[in-house]
N, C-alpha and C positions, 0 to 999 in steps of 0.2 A: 570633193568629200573632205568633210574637215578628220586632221588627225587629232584622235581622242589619248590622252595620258592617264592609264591606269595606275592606281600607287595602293600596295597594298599596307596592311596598317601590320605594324611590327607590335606584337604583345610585348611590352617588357616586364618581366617579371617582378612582384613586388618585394620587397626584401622580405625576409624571412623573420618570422617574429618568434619568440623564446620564452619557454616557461609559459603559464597557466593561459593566456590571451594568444598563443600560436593559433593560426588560421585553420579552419575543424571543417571536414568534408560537410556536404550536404547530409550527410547519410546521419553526422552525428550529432550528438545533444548541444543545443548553446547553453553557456556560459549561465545567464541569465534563467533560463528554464529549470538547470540545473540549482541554481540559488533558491526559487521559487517554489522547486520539490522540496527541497530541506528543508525552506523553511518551516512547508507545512506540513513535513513528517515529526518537525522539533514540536511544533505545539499541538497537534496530532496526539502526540507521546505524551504530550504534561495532561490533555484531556483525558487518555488512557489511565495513565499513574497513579490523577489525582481518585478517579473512578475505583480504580484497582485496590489502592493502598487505603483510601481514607471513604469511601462513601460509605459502607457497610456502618463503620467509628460514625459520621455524622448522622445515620439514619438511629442508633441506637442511642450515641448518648447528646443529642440534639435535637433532631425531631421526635426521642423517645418512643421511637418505632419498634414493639416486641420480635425478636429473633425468628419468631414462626411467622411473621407477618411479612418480615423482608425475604423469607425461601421464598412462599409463594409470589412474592413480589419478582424476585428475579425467573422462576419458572415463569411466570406470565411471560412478562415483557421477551425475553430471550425468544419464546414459540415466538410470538407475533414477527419476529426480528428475521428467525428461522422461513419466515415467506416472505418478506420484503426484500431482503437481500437478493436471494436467485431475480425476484421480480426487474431488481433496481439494476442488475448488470445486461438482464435479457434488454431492457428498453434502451440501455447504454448501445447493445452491440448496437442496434434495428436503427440506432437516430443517426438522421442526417441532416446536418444543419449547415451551413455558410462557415460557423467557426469548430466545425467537427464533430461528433459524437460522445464527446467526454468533456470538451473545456465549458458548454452552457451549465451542468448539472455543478461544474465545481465551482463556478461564480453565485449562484443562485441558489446553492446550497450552504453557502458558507456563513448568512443574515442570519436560517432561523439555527444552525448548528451553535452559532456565538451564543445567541440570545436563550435558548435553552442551559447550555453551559450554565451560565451563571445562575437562571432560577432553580438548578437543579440543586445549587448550593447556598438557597434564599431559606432561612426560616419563618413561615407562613404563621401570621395570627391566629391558627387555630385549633382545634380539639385535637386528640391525636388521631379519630378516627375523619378530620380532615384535613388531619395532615398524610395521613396515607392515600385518601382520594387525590390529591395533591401532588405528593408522590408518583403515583401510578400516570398517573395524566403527563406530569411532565418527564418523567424515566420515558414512555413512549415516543411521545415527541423529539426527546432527543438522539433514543434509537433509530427515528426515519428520520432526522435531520443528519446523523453522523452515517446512513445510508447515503444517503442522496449526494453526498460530500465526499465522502473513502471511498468510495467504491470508484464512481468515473477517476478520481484523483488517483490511485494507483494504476486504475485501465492505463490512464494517460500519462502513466510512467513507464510504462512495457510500451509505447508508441514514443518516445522523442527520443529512441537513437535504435536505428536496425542491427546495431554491434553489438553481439553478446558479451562480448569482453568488456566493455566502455561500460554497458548496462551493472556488471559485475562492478566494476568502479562504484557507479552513481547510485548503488544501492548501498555501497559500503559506507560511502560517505554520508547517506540521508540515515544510513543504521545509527552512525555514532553520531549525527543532531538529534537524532532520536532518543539514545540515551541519553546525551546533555539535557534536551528536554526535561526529562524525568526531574533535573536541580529545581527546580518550581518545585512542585509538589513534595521535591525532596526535604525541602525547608520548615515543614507544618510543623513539624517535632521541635524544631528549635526555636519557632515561634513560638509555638506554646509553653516550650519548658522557661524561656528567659524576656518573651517581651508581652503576648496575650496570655496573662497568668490567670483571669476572669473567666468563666465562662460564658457572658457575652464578648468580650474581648476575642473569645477564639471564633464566635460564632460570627465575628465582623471580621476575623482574619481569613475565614473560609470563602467569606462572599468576595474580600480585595480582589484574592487569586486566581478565583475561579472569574474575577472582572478582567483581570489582567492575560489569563487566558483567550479569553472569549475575542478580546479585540486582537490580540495576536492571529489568530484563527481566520477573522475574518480579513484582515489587511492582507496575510499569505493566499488565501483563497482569489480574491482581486487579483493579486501578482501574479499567480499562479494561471491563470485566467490570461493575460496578457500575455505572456511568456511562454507557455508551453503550446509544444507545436506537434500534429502526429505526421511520424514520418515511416512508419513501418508497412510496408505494401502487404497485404495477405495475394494467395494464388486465388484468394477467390471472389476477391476486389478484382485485379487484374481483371481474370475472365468474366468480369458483372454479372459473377453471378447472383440470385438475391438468397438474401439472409435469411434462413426459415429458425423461429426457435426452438420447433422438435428438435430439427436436426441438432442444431447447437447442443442441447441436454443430452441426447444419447451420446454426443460425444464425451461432455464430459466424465461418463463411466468411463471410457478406455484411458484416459488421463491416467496413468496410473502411479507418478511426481506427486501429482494435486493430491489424488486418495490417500495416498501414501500420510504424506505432510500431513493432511483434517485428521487421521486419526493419530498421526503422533501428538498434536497438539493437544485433542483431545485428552488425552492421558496427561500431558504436564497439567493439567489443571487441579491435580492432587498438589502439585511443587507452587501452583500461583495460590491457592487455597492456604498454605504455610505462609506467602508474603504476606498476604493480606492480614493471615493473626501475629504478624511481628510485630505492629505497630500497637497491639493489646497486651504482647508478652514482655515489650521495653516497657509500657506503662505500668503491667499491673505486675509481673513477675521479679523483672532488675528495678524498677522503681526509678526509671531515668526514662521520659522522653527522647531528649536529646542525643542518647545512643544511639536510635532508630537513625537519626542524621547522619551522623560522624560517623559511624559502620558503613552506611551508604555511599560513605562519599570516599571511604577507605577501598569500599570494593567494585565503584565505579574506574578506578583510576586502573586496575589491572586489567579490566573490559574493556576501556577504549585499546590498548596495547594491543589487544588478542583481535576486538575489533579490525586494526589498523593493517594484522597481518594475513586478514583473508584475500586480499588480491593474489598475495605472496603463496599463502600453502594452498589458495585455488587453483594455482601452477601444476602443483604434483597431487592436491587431493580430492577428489568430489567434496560438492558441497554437504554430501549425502554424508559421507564420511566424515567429516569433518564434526555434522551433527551428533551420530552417535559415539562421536569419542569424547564433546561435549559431555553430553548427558551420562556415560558413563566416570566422566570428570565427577559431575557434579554428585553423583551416588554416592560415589567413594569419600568424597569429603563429609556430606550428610550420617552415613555411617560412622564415621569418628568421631562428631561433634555428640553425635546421639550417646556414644561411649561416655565421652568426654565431662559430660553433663554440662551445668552454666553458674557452680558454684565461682566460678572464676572471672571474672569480666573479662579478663583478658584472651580465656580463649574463646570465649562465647565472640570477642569481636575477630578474632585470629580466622576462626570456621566460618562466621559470615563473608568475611574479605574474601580469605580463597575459594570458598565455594562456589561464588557470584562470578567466577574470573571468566569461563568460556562461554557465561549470558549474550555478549554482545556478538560475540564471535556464531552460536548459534541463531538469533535472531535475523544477523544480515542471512547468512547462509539459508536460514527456512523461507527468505525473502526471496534468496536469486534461486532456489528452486522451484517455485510458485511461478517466477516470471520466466523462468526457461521451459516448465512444464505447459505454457500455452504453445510456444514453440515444438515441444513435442506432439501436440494434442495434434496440430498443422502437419506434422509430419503423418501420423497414425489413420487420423481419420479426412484429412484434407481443409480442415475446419480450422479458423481461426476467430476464437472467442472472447479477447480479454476481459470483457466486461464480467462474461457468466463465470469465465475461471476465477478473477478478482474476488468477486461478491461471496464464492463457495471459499475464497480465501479469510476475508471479512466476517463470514458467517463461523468459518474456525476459530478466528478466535474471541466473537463472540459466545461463541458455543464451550470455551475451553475458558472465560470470564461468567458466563453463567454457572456454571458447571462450579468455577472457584466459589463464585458468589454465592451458593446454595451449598458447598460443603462448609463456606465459614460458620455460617449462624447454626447448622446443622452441630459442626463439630462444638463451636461456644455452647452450644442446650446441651452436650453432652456430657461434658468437664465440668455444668454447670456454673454459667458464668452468669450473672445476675445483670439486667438491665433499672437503671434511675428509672423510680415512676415519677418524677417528677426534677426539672432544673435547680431547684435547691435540695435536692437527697444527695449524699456520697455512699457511694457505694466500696465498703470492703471485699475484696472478695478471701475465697479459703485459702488454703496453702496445698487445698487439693486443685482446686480450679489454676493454681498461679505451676504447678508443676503437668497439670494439662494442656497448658498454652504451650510450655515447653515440648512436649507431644506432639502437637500440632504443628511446629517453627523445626520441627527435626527426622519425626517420620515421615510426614506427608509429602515432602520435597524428596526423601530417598525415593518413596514408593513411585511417586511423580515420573522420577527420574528412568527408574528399569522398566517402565510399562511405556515409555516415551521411544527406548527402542526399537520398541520389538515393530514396531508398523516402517517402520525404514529399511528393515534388513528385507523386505518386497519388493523396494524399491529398484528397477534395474536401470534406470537411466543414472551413469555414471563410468567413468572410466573412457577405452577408447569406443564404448558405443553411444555415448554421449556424444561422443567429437566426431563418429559416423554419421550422428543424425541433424547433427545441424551441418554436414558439409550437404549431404543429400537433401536437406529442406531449399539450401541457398540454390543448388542444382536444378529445383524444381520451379523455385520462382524466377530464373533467368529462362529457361525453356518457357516458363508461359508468358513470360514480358516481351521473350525472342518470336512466341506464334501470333499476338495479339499485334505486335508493334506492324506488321504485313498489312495488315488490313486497315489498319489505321491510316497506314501508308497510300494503300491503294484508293481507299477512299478519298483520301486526301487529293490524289492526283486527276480519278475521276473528276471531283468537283471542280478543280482548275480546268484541265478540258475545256467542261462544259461550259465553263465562262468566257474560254476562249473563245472558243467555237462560235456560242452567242454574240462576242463581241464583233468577230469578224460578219456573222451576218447582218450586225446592223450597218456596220462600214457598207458593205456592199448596198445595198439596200436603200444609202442615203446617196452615197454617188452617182449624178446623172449617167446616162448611158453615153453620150457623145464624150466626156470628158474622159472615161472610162475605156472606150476605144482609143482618144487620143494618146491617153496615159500607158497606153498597154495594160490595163488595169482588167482587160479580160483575155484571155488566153485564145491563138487561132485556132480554127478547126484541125489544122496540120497541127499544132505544137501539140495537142489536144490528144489528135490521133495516135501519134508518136508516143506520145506518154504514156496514155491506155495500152498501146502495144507494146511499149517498154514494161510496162509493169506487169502486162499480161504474161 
């Protein structure tokens, strides 16, 4: 018999690596996936900004779209947005594909979301009654292309790391590219005011941006596509079971993170309805474009700060909390500035800097409330939904950019502000309309503000029952990974068996009978008997 030399292999450990490239469990996000979210929450956000701050400004004084024509323009488009969203996350949860249920929709979504973008900011050759068919056609378009795109895109950021903590990171950081982002769109004003002084000049400055967006959008989308990877088990994967999307929808009632959050956002849309007419109150009231910039960028710089510190007061404070001490930040300032009035430039930019200060700081937080409130939904009702929670998240603030988008032109017919009927008119406005803007940049953002609370103070997931429910969620999905892994097991072992078994009767079967006695290769009746009466 020959002797055989076993050698077992020695692991040696690799050395240990330091600062931002240390080697990162299975469980959590890489590196790269992480670069790939941000980058496309950065241009995400300039899509947003540019839409937010300045589309209203280019449908009035460029495609010379009347005020009452853009309300109903955004009621429309918003309903239609209002069923495609739930639609776009239900078919997210249900897909299963080879590269996962969220990463096809964000590559395949990202061609027509670019190419919409920029015709959204083309000026069309034509009447103005088609230029609003125009209009309308491609605002639509873009609505289901930035569906199809946001929605799996943030599913599949509540999937590439199963750590709430890390998650709490990876949102913080994608918050502040996000408002970086915002520097693109934040520069129109000082384009206008110092390099496109023409009014086609600004009309070709609109189309650059919105080019230079649109390719950003799509190159992250690709990356994004590449890179990101879903690693979060739900209890109801584990146990296979199938995905129904009654059930998903009734759950989302008991969400009560998510309810919570759609209607506070709802309510800031009084406070995004004030952004939106800043860029009309520097133009037509201080009579400086370029303040809208340089204010912006005064009161970006204490937002990334505040930003920077939610890891830190996420230690000792809910995200919940955090929110409304935001928003009660932000009253109090809006309240003084209202005082204050804007004979002064300098406090008019003083109350825009600090007002803006806990924006960033609330934006990440209503973000990691959203993605931990799927996690709660998983605890509550056994359901895990990203998609449907995402999309009712995307649908908020749609619904709270609608909502803005339909008090602007509302509030401008009020104060009466006068639109060009034509590209060579200038329009004066009064000195009643130019202290109504003021109105609008100082009440509407208080009012924003205290009606922003009150849906939070419902909210009970916070504090140590927060920290109870996500120890009991982890609880639950190791008990059903611990009852499933048995049968996987046994199954497992079955099959082997049986190949055994198989294997050995064909050995038998090819071996002649003579060689087979020679070999001892069949057992005597005595050893036989012996053995059955042993065993017996």
């Amino acid at each position: 018999m020959e002797n055989t030399t076993t050698t077992e292999a020695v692991a040696i450990p690799a050395p240990k690596k330091k600062g931002f490239f240390k080697p990162r469990s299975p469980e959590q996000a890489t590196i790269p996936s992480i670069v790939s979210f941000c980058g496309s929450t950065f241009f995400s956000r300039s899509i947003g900004e540019l839409i937010a701050s300045y589309f209203t400004l280019f449908l009035t004084d460029f495609m010379l779209i009347p005020t009452a024509q853009i309300t109903v323009l955004m009621l429309v488009t918003r309903i239609i947005d209002a069923f495609t969203d739930p639609i776009a996350g239900g078919i997210v949860d249900i897909t299963k594909s080879r590269w996962g249920k969220s990463r096809p929709y964000v590559l395949f979504g990202s061609f027509p979301l670019a190419l919409f973008t920029v015709l959204l900011f083309t000026v069309p050759n034509l009447s103005i009654m088609g230029r609003l068919v125009y209009t309308y056609v491609i605002y639509i378009g873009y609505g289901l292309a930035q569906t199809i795109f946001s929605v799996p895109l943030a599913t599949l950021s509540m999937s590439i790391s199963a750590d709430p903590k890390e998650r709490k990171n990876i949102y913080t950081i994608s918050g502040f590219m996000g408002t970086l982002g915002t520097a693109i769109p934040g520069a129109v004003p000082i384009i206008f005011q110092y390099i496109a002084k023409t009014h086609t000049a600004q009309e070709t400055a609109y189309f650059i941006i919105a080019m230079v967006i649109g390719i950003g959008t799509l190159a992250f989308g690709i990356f994004s596509f590449i890179t990101m990877k879903e690693k979060v088990v739900s209890i109801s994967s584990v146990k296979k079971e199938k995905v129904k999307l009654g059930h998903n929808i009734k759950a989302l009632f008991k969400n009560r993170p998510l309810i919570c959050t759609f209607l506070s956002s709802v309510a800031i849309s009084l406070r995004s309805m004030g952004y939106g007419a800043m860029i009309y109150f520097f133009k037509e009231t201080m009579g400086n474009y370029a303040l809208a910039t340089f204010i912006g960028i005064g009161s970006s710089i204490p937002s990334y700060i505040f930003m920077a510190l939610v890891p830190f007061l996420a230690k000792k404070f809910a995200p919940r909390d955090l929110c409304i001490a935001g928003y009660a930040y932000n009253a109090l300032m809006y309240l003084l500035f209202f005082f204050a009035g804007y004979s002064s430039v300098f406090w008019v930019a003083f109350f825009f800097i600090v007002s803006g200060m806990p924006n960033g700081m609330i934006g990440t937080c209503t973000t990691i409330i959203v993605a931990d409130s799927v996690d709660y939904m998983e605890w509550k009702t056994g359901i895990r939904s990203e998609g449907l929670v995402w999309s009712i998240n995307g649908l908020k603030t749609k619904a709270s950019s609608t909502l803005s988008g339909m008090w602007l032109p509302i509030g401008l017919g009020i104060i009466g502000y006068h639109v060009a009927q034509s590209s060579a008119e200038f329009i004066i406005q009064s000195d009643a309309t130019k202290q109504g803007l003021f109105y609008l940049v100082s009440l509407a953002p208080l009012s924003g503000s205290v009606l922003a609370i009150i849906p939070l103070l419902f909210d009970n997931f916070h504090g140590k029952h927060r920290e109870e429910i996500f120890k009991e969620l982890e609880e639950r999905r190791a008990k059903a990974l611990a009852e499933n892994k048995p049968e996987e097991v046994a199954s497992t072992e079955v099959a082997e068996d049986a190949t055994a078994e198989a294997h050995v009767k064909t050995v038998d079967a090819e071996v002649p009978a003579e060689i087979a006695e020679e070999t001892d290769l069949t057992p005597s009746d005595g050893e036989g008997g012996d053995a059955d009466g042993d065993n017996q």
